[in-house]
C-alpha positions in Angstrom: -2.5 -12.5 -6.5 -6.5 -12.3 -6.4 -6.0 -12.1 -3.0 -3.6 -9.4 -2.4 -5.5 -7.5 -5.1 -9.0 -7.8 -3.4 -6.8 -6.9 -0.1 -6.2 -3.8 -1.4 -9.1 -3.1 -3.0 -11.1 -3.9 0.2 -8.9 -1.2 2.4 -9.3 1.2 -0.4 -13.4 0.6 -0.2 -13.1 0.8 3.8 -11.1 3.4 3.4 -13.8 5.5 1.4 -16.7 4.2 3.7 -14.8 5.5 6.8 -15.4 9.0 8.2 -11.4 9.9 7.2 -10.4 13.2 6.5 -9.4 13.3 2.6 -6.6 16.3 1.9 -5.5 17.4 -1.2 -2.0 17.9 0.2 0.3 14.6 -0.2 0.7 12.5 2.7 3.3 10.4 1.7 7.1 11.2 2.8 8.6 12.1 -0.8 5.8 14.3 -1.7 5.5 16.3 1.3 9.6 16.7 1.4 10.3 16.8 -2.4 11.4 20.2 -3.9 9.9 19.2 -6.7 6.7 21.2 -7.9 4.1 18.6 -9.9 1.8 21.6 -11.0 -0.2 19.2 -13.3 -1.0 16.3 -10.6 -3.8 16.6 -8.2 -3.4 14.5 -4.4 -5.6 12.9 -2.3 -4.6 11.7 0.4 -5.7 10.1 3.7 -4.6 8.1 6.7 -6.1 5.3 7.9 -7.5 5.1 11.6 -6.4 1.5 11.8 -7.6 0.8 15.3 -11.1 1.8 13.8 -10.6 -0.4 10.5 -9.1 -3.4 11.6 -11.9 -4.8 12.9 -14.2 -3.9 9.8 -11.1 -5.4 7.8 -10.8 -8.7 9.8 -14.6 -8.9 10.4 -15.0 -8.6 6.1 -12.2 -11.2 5.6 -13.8 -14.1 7.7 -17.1 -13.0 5.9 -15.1 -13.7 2.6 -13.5 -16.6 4.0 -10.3 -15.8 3.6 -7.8 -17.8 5.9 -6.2 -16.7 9.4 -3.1 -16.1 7.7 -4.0 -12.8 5.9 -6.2 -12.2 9.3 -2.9 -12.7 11.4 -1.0 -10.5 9.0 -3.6 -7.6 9.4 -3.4 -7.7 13.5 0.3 -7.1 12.7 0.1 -3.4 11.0 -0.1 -0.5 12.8 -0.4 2.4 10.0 -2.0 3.0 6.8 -1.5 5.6 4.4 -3.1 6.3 0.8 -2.6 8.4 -1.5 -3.8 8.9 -5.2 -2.2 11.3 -7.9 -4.7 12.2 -11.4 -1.8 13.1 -13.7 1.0 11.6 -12.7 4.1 11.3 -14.4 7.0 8.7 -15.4 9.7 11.3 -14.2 7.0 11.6 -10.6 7.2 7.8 -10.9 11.2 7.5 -11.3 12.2 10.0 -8.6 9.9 8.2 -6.0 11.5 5.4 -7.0 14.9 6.8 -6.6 13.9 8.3 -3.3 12.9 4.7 -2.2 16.6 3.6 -3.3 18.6 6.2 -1.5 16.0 5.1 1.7 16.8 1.4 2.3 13.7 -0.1 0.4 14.1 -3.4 -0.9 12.3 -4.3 -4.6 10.7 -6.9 -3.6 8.1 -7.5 -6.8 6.9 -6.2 -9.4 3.7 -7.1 -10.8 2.3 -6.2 -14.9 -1.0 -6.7 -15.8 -3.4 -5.0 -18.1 -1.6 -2.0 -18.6 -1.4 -1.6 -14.7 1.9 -2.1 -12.7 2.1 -3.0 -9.1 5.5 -2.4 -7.1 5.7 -3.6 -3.6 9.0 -2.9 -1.8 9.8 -3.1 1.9 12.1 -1.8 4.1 13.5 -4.6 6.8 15.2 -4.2 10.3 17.2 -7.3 10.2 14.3 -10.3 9.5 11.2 -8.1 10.9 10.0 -5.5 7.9 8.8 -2.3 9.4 7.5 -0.5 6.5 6.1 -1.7 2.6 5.2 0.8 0.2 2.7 -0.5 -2.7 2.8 1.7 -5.9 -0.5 1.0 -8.4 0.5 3.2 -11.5 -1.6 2.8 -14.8 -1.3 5.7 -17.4 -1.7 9.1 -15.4 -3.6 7.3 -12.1 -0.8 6.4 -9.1 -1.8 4.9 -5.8 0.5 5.1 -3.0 0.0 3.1 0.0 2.3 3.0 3.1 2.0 0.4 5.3 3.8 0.5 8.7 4.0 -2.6 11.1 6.2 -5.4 12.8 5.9 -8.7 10.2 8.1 -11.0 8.9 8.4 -12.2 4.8 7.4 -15.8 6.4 4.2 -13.9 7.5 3.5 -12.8 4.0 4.9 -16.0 2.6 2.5 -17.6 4.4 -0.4 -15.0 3.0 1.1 -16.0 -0.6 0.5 -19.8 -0.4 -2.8 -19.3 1.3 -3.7 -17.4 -1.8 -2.0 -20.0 -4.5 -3.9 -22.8 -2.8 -7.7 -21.5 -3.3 
């Protein structure tokens, strides 16, 4: 878990560090297609120019010494995007979540600690998953993040034990 966590945390600092152009128009799917208006939350949004940040990304997990399985997994995505709501809402929370439903996504875990919850669900084309969504929600702060690629759950298996066996 400390590993997906500083995972994400260290795309969301390369992320910041990055010369990326940050809207305040949702990027995410759902929000950019929703007819539903969410006056009181504020976006920001960006995409990732992952041919530019994989080799920061790879470069800071050796550094870190983090093992060729997360490494491997990282050469295997091809899109990033991020998102963060201020003032976010259960009922934002709930359709997103029946959006991903109606879509094919797959619940795949979901993670409580501290007051914060982490969601991760992917959607699979037969054994190779071509798209996870992470969801960070604690009180009124959401973070979106849609990951695109061509892995397989052995490849994150594999991330997993690496991680349980520091």
């Amino acid at each position: 878990m400390k590993t997906l966590i500083k995972f994400f945390t260290g795309i969301l600092a390369l992320l910041i560090l990055q010369s990326c152009i940050v809207s305040g128009r949702p990027n995410i799917d759902f929000f950019k297609q929703s007819g539903h208006n969410y006056k009181e939350a504020k976006f920001a949004s960006f995409n990732v120019p992952v041919f530019l940040a994989k080799p920061f990304i790879k470069k800071a997990l050796r550094e870190d010494g983090e093992s060729e399985e997360v490494i491997a997994l990282i050469k295997k995505i091809s899109k990033i995007k991020v998102m963060t709501v201020d003032n976010g809402s259960k009922a934002m929370l709930n359709d997103y979540s029946k959006y991903l439903n109606n879509n094919d996504f797959e619940d795949w875990a979901t993670i409580k600690h501290d007051g914060e919850n982490v969601n991760v669900r992917v959607k699979q084309n037969g054994e190779t998953i071509k798209n996870m969504m992470i969801t960070v929600n604690s009180d009124k702060e959401l973070v979106f993040v849609d990951v695109r690629g061509s892995f397989t759950a052995d490849d994150i298996s594999k991330v997993i034990n690496a991680a349980t066996d520091k």
